[in-house]
PASEVO-669597 format. One record per residue: residue number from 0; x, y, z of N, C-alpha, C, CB in turn. Coordinates in pm, 1 decimal, decimal comma. Atoms other than C-alpha are relative to their C-alpha. Last residue first. Glycine has a CB too. Layout:
N
<pagu NUM; <X; Y; Z>; <X; Y; Z>; <X; Y; Z>; <X; Y; Z>> ...
This chain:
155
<pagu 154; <-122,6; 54,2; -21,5>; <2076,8; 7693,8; 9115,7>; <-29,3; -126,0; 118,4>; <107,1; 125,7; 47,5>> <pagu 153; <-13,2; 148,6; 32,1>; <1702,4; 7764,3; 9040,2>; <125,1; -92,2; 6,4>; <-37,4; -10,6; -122,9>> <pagu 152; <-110,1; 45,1; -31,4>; <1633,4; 8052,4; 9292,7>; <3,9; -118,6; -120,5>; <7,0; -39,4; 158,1>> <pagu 151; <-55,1; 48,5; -66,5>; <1291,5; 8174,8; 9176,4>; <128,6; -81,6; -3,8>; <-70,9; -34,4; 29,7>> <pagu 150; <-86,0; 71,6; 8,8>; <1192,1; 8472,7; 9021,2>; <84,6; -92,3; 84,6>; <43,1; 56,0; -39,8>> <pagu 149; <-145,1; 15,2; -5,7>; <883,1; 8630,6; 9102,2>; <60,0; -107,0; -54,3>; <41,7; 1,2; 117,6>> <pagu 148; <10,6; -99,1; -69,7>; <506,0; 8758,5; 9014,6>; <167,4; -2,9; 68,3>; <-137,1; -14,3; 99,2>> <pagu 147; <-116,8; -102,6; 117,8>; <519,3; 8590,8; 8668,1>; <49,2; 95,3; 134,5>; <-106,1; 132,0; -175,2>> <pagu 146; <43,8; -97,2; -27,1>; <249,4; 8350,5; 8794,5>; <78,2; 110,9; -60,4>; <-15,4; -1,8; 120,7>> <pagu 145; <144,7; 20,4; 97,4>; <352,6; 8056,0; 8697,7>; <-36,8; 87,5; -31,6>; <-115,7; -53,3; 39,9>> <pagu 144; <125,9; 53,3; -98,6>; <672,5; 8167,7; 8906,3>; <-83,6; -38,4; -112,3>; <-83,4; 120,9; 114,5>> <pagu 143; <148,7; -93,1; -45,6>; <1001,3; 8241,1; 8656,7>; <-77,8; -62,3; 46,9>; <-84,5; 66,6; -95,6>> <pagu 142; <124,4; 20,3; 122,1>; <1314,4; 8043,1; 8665,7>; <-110,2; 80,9; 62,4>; <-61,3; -178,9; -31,5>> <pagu 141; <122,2; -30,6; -45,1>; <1645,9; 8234,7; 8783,9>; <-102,4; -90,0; -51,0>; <-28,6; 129,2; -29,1>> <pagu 140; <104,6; -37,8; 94,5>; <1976,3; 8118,0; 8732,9>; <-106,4; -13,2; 64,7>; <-8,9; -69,6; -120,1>> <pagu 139; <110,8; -30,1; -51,5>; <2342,1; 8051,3; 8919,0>; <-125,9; 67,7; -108,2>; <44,4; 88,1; 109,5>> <pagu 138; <25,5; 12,7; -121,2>; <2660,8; 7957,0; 8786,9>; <-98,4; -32,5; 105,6>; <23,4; 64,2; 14,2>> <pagu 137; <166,7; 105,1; -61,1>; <2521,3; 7891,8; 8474,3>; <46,3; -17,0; 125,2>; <-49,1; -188,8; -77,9>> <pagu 136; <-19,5; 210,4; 13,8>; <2849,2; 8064,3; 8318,0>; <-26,8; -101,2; 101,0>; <157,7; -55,6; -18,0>> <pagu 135; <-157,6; 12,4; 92,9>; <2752,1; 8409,4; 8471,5>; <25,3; -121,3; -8,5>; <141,0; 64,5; 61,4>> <pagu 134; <-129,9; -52,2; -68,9>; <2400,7; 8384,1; 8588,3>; <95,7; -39,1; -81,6>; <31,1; -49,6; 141,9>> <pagu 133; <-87,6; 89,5; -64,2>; <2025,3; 8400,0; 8450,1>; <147,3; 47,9; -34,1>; <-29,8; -149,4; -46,3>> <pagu 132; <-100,6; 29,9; 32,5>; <1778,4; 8650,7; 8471,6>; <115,6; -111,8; 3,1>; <16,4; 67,2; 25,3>> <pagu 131; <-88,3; 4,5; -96,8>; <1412,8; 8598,3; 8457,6>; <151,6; 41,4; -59,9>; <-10,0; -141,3; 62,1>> <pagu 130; <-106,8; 99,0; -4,6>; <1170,1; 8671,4; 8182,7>; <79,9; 50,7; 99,5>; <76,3; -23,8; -128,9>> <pagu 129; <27,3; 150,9; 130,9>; <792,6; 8758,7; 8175,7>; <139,9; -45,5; -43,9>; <-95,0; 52,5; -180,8>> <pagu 128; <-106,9; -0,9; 71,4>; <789,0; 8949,6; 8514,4>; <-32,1; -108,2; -113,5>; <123,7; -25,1; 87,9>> <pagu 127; <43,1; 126,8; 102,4>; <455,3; 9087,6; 8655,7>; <142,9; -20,3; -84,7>; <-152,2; 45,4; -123,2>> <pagu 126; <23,9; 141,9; -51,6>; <462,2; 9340,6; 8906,4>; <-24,5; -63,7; -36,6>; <-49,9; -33,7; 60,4>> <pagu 125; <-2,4; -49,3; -146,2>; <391,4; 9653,3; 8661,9>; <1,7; -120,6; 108,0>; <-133,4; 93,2; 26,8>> <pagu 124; <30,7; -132,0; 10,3>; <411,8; 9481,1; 8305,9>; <-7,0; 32,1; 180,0>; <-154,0; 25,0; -102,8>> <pagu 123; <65,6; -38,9; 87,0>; <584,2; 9270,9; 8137,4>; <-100,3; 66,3; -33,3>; <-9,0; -51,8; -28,8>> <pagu 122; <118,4; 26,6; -70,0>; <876,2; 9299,7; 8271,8>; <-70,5; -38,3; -113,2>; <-62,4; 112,4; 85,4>> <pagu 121; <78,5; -16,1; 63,8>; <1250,6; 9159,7; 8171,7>; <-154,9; 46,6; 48,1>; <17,2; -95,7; -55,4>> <pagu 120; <-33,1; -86,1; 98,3>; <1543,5; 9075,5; 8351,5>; <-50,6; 89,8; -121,1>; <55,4; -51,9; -33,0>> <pagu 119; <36,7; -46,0; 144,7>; <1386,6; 9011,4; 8656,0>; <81,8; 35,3; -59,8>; <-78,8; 88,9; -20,3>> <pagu 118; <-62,9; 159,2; 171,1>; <1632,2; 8847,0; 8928,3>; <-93,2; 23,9; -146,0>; <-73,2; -250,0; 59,5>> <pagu 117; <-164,1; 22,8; -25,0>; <1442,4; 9051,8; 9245,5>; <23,6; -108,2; -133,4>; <47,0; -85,5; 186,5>> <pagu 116; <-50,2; 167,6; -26,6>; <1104,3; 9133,2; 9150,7>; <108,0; -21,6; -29,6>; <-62,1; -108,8; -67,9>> <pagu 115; <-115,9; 51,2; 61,4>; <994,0; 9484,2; 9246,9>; <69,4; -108,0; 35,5>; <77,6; 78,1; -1,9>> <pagu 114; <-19,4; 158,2; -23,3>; <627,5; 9531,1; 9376,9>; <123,1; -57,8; -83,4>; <-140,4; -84,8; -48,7>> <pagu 113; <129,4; 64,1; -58,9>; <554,1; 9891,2; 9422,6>; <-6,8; -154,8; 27,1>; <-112,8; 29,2; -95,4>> <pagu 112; <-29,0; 30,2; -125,9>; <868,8; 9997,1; 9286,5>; <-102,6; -33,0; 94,3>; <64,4; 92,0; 44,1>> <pagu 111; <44,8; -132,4; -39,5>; <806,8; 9884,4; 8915,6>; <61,2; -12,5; 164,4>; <-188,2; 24,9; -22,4>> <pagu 110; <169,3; -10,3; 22,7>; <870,8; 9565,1; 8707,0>; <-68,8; 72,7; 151,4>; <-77,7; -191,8; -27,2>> <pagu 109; <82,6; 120,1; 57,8>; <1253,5; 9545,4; 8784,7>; <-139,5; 22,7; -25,3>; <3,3; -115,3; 89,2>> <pagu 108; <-63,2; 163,6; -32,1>; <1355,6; 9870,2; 8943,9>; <-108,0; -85,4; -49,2>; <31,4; -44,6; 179,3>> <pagu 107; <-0,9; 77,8; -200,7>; <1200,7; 10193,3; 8819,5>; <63,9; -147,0; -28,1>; <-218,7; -39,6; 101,1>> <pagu 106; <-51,1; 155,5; 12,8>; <1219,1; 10399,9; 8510,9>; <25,8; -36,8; 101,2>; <109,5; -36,4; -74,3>> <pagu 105; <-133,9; -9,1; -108,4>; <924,5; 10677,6; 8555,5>; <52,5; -119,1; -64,3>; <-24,3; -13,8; 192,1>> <pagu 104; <-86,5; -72,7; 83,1>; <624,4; 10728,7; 8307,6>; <139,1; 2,1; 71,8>; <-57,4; 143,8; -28,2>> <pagu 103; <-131,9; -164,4; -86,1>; <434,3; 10623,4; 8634,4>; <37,6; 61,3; -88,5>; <170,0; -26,8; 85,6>> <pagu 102; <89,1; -30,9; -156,3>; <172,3; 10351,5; 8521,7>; <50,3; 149,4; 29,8>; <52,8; -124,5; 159,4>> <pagu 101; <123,1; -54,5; 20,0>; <358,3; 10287,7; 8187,6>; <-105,5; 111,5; 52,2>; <-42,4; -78,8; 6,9>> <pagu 100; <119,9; -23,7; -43,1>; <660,9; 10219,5; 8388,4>; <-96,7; 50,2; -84,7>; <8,4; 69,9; 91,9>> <pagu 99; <26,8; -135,7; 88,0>; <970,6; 10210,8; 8144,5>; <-137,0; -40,6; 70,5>; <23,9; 17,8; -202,9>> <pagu 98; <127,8; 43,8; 54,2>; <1155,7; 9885,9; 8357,2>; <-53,7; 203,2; -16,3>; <-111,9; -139,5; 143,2>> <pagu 97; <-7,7; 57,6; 178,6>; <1531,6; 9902,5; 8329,3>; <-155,1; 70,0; -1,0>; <15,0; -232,0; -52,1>> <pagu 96; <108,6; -60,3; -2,2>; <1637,4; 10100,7; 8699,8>; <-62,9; -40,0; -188,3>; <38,1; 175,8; 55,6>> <pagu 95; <28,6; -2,8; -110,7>; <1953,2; 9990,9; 8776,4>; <-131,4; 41,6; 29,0>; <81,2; 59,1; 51,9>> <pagu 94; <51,1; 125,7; -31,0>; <2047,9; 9955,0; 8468,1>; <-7,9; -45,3; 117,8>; <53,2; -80,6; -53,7>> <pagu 93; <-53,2; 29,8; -134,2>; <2098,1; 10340,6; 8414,2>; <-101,5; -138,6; 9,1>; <-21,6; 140,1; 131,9>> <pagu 92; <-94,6; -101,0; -93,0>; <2140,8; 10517,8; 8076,3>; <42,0; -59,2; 108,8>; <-65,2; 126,6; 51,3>> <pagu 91; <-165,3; -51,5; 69,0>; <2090,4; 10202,2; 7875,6>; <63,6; 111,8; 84,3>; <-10,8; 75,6; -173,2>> <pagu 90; <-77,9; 125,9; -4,6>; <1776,7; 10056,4; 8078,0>; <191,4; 37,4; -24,1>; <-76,0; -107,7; -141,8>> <pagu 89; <-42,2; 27,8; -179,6>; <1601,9; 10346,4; 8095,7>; <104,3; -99,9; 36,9>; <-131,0; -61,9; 89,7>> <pagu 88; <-130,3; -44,2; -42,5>; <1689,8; 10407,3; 7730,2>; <28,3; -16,6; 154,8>; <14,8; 144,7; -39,7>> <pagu 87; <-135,6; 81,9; -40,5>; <1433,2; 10146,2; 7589,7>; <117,4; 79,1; 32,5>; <47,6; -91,3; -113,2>> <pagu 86; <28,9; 114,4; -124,8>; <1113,1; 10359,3; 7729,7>; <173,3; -96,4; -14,8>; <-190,0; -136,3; -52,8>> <pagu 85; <85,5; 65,8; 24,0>; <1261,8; 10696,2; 7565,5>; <-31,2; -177,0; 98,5>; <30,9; 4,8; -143,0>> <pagu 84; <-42,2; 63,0; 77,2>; <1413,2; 10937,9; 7807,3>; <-114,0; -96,1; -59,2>; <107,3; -49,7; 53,6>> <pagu 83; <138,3; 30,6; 67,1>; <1364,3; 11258,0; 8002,2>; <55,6; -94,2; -148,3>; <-98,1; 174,9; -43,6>> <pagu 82; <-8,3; -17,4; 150,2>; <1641,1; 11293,9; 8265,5>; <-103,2; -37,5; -84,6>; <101,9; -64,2; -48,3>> <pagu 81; <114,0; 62,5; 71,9>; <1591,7; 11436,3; 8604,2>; <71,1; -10,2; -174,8>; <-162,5; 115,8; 21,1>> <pagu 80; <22,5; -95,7; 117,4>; <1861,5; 11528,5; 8865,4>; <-103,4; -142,8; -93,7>; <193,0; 73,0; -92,5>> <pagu 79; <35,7; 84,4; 125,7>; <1970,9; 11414,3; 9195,4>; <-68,8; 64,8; -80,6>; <-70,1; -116,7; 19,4>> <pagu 78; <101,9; -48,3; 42,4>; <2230,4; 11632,3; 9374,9>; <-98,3; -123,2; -63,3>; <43,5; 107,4; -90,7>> <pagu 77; <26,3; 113,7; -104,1>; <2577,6; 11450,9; 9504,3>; <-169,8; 42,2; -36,1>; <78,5; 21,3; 197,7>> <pagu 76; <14,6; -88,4; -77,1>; <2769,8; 11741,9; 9293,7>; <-55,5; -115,4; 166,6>; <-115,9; 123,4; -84,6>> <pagu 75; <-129,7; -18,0; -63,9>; <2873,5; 11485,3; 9015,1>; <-47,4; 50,5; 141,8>; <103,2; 107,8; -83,5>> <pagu 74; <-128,5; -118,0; 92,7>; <2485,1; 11437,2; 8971,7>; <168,2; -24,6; 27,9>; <-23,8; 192,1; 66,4>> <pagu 73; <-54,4; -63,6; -124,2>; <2249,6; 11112,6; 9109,5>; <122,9; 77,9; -96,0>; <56,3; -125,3; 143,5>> <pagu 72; <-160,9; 30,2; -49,1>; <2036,2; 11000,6; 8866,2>; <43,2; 121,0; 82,5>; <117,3; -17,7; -137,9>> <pagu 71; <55,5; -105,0; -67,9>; <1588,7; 10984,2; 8773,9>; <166,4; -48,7; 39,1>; <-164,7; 7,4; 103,6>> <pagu 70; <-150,2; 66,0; -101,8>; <1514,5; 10875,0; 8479,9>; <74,8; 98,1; 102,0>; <142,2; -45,5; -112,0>> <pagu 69; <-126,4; -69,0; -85,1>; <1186,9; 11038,9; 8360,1>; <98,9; -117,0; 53,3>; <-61,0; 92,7; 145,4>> <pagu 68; <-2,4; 90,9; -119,2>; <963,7; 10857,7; 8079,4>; <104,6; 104,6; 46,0>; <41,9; -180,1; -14,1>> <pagu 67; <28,1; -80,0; -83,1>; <834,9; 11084,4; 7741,1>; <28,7; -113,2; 213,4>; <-185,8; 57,8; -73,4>> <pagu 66; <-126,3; 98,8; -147,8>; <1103,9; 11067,3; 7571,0>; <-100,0; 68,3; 137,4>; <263,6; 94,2; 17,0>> <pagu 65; <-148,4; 84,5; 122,6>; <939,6; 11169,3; 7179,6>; <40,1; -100,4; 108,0>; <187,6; 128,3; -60,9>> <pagu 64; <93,1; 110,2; 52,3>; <605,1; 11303,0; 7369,5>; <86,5; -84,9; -3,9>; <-76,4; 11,9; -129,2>> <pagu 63; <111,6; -8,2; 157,9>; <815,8; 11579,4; 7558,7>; <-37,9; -147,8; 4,5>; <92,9; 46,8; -189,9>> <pagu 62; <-136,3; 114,3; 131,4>; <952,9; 11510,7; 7924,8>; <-140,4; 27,5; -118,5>; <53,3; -281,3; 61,1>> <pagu 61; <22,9; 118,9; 62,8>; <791,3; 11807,4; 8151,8>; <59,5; -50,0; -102,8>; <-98,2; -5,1; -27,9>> <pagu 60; <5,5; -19,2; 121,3>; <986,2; 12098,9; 8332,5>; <-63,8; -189,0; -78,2>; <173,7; 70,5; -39,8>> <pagu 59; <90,4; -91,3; 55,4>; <926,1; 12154,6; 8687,7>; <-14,2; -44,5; -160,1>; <55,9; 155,5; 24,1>> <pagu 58; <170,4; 19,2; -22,2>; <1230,4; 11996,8; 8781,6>; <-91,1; 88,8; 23,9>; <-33,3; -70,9; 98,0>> <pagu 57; <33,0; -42,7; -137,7>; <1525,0; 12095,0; 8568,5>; <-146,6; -58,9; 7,0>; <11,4; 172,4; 26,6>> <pagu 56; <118,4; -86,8; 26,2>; <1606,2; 11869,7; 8272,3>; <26,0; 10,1; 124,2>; <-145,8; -38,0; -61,9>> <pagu 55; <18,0; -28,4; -128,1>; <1995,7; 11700,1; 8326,7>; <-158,0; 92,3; -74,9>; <156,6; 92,1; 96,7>> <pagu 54; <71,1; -128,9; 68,3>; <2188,3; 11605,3; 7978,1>; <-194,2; 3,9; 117,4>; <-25,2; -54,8; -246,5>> <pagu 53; <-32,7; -197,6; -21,9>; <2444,9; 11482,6; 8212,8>; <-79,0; 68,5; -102,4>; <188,0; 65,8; -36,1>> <pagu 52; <47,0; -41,9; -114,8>; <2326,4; 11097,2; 8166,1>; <69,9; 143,4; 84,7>; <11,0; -123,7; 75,8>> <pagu 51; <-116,4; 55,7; -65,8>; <2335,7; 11056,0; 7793,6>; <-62,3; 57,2; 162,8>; <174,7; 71,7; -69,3>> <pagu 50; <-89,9; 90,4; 58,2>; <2084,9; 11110,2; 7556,7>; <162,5; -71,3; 65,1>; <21,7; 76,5; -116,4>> <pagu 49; <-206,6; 53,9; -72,4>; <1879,8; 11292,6; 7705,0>; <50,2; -102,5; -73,8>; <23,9; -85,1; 188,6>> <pagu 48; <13,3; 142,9; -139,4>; <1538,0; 11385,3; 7514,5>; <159,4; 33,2; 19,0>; <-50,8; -230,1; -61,3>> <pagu 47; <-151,5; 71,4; -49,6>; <1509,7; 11713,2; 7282,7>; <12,5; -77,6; 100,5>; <98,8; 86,6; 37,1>> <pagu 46; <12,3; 203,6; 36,4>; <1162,9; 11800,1; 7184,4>; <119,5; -51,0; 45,4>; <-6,9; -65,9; -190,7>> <pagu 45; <-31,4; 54,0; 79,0>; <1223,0; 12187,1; 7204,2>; <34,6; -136,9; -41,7>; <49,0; 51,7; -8,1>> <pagu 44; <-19,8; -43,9; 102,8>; <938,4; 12278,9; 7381,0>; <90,6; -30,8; -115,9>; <10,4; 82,5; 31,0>> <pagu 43; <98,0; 27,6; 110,6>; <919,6; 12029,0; 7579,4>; <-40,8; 47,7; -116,2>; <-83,0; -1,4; 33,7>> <pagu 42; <109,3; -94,2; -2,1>; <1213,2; 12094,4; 7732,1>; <-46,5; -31,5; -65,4>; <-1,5; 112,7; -9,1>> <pagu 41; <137,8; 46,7; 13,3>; <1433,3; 11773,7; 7793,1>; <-129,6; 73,3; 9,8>; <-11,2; -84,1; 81,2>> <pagu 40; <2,2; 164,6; 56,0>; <1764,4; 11838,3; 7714,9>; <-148,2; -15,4; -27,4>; <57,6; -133,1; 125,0>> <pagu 39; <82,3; 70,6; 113,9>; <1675,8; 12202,5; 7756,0>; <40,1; -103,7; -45,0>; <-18,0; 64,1; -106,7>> <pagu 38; <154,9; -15,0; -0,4>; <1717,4; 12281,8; 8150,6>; <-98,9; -53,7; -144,2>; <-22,1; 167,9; 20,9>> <pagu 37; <55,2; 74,7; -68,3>; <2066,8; 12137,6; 8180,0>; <-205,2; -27,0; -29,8>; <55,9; 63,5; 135,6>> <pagu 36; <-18,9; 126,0; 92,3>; <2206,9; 12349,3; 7864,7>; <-82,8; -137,4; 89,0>; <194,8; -32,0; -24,7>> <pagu 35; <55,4; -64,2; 133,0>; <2158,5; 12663,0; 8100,2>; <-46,6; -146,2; -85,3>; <139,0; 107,0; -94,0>> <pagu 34; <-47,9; -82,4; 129,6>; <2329,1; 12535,7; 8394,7>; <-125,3; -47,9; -105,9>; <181,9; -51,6; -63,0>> <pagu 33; <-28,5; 104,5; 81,5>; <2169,2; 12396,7; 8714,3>; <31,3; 69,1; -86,9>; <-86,5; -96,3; -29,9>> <pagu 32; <27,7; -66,2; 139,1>; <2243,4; 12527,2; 9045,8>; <-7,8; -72,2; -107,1>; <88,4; 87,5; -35,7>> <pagu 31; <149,3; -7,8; 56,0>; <2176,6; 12365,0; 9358,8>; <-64,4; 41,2; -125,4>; <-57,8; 70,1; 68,9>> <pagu 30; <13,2; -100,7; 80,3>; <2489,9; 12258,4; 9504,7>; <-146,4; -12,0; -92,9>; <131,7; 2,5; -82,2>> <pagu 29; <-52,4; 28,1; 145,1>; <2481,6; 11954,5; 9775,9>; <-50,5; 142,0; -101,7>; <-79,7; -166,5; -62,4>> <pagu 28; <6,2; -156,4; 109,8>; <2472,8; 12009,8; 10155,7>; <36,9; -57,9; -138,2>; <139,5; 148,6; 43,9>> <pagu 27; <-104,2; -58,1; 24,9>; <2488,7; 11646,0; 10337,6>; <-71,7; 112,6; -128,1>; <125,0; -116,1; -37,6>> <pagu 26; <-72,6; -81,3; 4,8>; <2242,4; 11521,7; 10534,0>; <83,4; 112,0; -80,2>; <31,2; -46,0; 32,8>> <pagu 25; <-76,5; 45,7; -133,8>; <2183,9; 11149,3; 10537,2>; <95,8; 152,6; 36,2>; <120,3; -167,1; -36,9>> <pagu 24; <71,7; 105,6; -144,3>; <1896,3; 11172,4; 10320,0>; <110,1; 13,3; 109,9>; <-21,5; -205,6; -39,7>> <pagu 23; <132,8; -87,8; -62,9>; <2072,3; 11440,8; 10095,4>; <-57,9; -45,3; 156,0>; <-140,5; -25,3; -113,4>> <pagu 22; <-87,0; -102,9; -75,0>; <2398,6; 11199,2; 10035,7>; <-126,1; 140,0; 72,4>; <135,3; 74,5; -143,2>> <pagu 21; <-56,7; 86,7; -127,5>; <2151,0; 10906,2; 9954,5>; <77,1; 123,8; 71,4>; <118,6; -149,9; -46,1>> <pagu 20; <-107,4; 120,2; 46,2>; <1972,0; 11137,6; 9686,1>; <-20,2; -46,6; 141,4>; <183,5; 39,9; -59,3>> <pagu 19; <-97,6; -22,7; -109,7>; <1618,2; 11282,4; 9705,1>; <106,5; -103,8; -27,6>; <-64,9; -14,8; 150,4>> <pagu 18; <-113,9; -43,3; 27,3>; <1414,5; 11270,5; 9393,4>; <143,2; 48,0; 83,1>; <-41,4; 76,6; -56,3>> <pagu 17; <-11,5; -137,3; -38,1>; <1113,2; 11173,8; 9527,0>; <86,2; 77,1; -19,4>; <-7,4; 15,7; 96,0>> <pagu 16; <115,9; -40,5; 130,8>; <1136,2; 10823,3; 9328,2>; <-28,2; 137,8; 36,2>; <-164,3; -97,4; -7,5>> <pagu 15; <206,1; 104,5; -79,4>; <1443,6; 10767,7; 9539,8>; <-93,9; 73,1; -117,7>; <-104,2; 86,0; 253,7>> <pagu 14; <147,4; -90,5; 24,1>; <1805,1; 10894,2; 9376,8>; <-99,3; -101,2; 16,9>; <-24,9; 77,6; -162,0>> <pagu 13; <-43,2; -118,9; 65,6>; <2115,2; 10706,8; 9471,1>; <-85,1; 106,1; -18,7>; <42,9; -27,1; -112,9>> <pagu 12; <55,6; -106,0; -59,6>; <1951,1; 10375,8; 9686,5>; <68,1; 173,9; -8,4>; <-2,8; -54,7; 136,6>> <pagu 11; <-102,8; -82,4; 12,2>; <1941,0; 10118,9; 9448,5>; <-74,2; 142,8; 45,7>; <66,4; -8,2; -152,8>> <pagu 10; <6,4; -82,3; -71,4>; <1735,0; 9853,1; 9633,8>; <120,4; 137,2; -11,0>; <-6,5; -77,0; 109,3>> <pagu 9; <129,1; -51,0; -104,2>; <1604,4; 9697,8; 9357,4>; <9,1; 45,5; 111,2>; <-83,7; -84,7; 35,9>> <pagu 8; <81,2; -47,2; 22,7>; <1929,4; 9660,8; 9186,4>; <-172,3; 71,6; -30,6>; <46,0; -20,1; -9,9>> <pagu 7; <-32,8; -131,5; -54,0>; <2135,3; 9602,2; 9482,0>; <-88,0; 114,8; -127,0>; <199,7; 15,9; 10,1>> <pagu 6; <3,8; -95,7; -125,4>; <1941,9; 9327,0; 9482,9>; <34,4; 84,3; 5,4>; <37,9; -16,3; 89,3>> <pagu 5; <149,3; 33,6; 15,0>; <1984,4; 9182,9; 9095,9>; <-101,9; 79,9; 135,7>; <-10,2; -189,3; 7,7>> <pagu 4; <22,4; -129,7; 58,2>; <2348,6; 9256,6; 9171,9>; <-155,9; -16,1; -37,5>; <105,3; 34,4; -132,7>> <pagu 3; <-39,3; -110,1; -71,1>; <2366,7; 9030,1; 9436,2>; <-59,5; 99,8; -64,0>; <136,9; 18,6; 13,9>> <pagu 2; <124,0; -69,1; -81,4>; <2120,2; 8770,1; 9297,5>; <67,7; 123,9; 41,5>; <-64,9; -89,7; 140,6>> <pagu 1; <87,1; -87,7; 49,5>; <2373,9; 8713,0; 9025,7>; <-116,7; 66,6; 77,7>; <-45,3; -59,3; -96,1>> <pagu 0; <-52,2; -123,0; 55,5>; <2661,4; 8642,6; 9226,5>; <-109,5; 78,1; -70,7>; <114,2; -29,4; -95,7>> 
């Protein structure tokens, strides 16, 4: 059970790091407008991060100092949209995407998308996990490599 979701969260495929959704990729027309209130969550000018996942920066517009990582979600509309958050909110807005890339300023699957390790619950830094997850009443659990580079099966 736990590898499932552990998979679907490295291959969550809603918004890609290019900002294209799943409904885009495969087509489908989605609305383009963004309201007013969208554009200054995360204007740099006025410092304001997201705080939830509808406070939407347009792209073009950089994440201030305060939040400065992008999260990157899929709208009502089917659109994907940018939010500018601090490193521990990637996790809170969308856990599907925990790790606060350094490298990127992006929140990406498990310890980045370049080399994302299935069953991380923790990085420590870009392809490198320093704790595993383990499963609903010890069903199933991860132990970490020597290496840190994956999590292996320990059930």
């Amino acid at each position: 059970f736990a590898f499932v979701l552990v998979a679907a969260a490295a291959a969550d495929p809603t918004c890609g790091k290019d900002g294209t959704s799943l409904l885009q990729l495969r087509g489908f027309k989605t609305a383009s407008s963004l309201a007013t209130s969208e554009v200054a969550a995360g204007d740099p000018k006025t410092g304001r991060c997201s705080t939830n996942t509808t406070e939407y920066v347009a792209d073009g517009h950089a994440c201030p100092s305060s939040c400065p990582f992008t999260q990157r979600v899929q709208k009502p509309t089917g659109e994907c949209a940018k939010l500018c958050v601090e490193p521990h909110r990637c996790a809170e807005l969308l856990p599907l995407r925990p790790f606060a890339n350094p490298e990127s300023m992006e929140c990406e699957p498990p310890c980045g998308w370049k080399s994302p390790i299935l069953g991380c619950a923790e990085c420590a830094s870009p392809g490198v996990c320093a704790r595993c997850a383990s499963g609903i009443a010890g069903l199933s659990w991860f132990e970490l490599a020597p290496d840190g580079r994956e999590c292996l099966d320990g059930s």
